[in-house]
C-alpha positions in Angstrom: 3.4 41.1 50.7 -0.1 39.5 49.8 0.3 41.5 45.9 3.7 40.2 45.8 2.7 36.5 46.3 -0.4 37.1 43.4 2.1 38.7 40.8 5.0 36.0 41.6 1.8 33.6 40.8 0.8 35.0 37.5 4.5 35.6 36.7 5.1 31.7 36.8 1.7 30.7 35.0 2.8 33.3 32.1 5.7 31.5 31.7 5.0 27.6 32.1 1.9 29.1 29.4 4.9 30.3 27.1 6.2 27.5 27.5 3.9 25.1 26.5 3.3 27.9 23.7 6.8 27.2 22.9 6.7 23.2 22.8 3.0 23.2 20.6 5.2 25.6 17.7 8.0 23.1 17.5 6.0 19.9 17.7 3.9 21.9 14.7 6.9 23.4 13.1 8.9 19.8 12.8 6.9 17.4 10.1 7.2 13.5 10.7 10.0 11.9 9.7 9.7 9.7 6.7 11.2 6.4 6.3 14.1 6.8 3.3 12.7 3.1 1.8 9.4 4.8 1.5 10.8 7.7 0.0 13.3 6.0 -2.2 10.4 3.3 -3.6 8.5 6.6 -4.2 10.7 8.3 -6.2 11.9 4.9 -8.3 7.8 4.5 -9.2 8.4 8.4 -10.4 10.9 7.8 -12.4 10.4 4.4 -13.3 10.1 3.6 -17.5 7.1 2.1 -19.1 4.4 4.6 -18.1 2.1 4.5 -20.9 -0.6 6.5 -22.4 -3.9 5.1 -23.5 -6.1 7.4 -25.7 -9.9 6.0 -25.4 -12.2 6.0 -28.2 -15.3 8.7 -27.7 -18.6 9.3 -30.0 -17.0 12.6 -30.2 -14.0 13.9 -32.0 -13.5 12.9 -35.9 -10.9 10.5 -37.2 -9.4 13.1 -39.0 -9.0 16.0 -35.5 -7.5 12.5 -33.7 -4.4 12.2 -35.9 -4.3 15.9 -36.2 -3.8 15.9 -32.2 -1.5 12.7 -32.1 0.6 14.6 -35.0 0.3 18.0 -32.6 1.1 16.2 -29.5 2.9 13.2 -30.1 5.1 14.6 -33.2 3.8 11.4 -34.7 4.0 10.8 -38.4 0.8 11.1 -40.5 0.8 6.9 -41.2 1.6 6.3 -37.5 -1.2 8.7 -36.2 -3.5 7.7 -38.8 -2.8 3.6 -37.4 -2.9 4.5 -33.7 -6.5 6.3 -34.5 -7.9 3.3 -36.8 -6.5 1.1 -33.4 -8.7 3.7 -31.1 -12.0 3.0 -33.6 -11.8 -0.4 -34.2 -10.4 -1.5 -30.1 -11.4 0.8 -28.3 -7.8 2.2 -26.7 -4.9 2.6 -28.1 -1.0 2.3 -26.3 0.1 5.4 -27.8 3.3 6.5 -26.0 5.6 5.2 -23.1 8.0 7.0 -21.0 8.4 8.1 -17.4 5.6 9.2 -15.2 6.0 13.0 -15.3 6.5 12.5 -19.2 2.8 10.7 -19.4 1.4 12.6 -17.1 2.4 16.2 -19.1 1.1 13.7 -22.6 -2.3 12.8 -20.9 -2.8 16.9 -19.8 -2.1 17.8 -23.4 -4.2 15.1 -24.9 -7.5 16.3 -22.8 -6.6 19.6 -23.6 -7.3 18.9 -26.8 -10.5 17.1 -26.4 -9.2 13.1 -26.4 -10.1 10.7 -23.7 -6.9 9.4 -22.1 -5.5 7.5 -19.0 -2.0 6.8 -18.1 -0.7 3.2 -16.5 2.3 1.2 -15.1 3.5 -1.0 -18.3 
């Protein structure tokens, strides 16, 4: 009788420990909610237009490799490159494109690729 009592005892301890087993997976398994407003303002500041793209002037790269990249990357003209880079020399920054965030974002990649100092920010 006694060894029926001690295995009736571990039987119920293995299962309230599979249980709480169970409820830690699903509390782990089921991510926080997130409020749609947040979600929705997130995804309008994604998408949202005016993103622009500052290249920086650096000590570095010639005049002449800066509009070659702006031509490379920005499918700009030679007379537009060549005025966004005289813009970088003499100010210090230049605006030179605008779109949505993933567009400036994949822009600002391609322009440190290629050696240029640039940021992206709201417009």
């Amino acid at each position: 009788m006694r060894g029926q009592v001690e295995w009736l005892v571990r039987y119920q301890t293995f299962v309230y420990q599979t249980l709480q087993a169970a409820e830690a997976m699903e509390q782990l398994a089921v991510p926080e909610t997130i409020q749609e407003e947040v979600v929705d303002e997130k995804v309008r500041e994604a998408f949202e237009r005016y993103w622009g793209v500052i290249v920086w002037n650096d000590p570095v790269n010639l005049m002449s490799y800066v509009v070659y990249v702006f031509q490379r990357v920005l499918k700009m003209s030679k007379q537009e490159a060549t005025r966004h880079m005289l813009e970088v020399h003499n100010k210090g920054k230049s605006l030179v494109a605008q779109g949505t965030r993933e567009r400036a974002e994949f822009l600002v990649h391609q322009l440190q690729r290629f050696g240029l100092q640039a940021t992206m920010e709201r417009g």
